[in-house]
N, C-alpha and C positions, 0 to 999 in steps of 0.2 A: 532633634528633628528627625522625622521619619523620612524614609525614601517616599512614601505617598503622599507626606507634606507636601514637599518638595514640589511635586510634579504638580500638585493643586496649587501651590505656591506660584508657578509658572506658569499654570494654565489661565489661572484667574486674576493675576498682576501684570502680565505681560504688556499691556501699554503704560501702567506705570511704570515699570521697571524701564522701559525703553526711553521715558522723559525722564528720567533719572539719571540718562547718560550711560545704562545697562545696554550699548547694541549688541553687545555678543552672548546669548544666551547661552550657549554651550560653555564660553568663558563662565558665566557664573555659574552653572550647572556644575562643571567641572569643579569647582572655589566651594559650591556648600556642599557636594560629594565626599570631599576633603575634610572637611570642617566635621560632617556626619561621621566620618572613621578615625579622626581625631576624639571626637565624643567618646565611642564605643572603643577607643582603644583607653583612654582615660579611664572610663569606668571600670571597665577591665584589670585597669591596674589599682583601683581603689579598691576593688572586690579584693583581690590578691594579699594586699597591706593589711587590710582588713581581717582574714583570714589567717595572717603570719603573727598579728600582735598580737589575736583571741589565742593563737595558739601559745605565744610565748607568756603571755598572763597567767594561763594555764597549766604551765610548765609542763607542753607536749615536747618542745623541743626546746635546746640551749644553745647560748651562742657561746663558743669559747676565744677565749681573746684571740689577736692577730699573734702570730711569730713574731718574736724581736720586741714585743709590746712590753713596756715597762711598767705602764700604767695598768696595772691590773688591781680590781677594786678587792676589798675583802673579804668578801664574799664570796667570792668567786677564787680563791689564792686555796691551793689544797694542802692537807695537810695543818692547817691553824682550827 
């Protein structure tokens, strides 16, 4: 949802919203504001994930196991 949704969202539902039991506009304003930087921080981090698997498919970078990890695959065990 854009910020100009939004505002046309409230400019042009405004007495629906108010029989809806919506009196406090700025409460809702405030609630999809939220909800809009929830979105763009989601996507954000979908971009990121994104970008980290392309790279490890790729093998630009490697994960090396934790400290103390016993579980370490074969492949990854140096020396064999």
């Amino acid at each position: 949802m854009e910020r100009d949704g939004l505002a046309r969202i409230l400019a042009t539902h405004r007495k629906e919203l108010e029989a809806l039991g919506v009196r406090s506009l700025a409460l809702f304003s405030s609630v999809a504001r939220k909800i809009y930087a929830e979105e763009a921080r989601k996507a954000a981090l979908e971009a990121a994930f994104k970008t980290l698997l392309h790279h490890l498919i790729r093998d630009k970078v490697r994960v090396e196991p934790c400290e103390g990890s016993d579980d370490v695959s074969p492949w990854l065990r140096e020396g064999d």
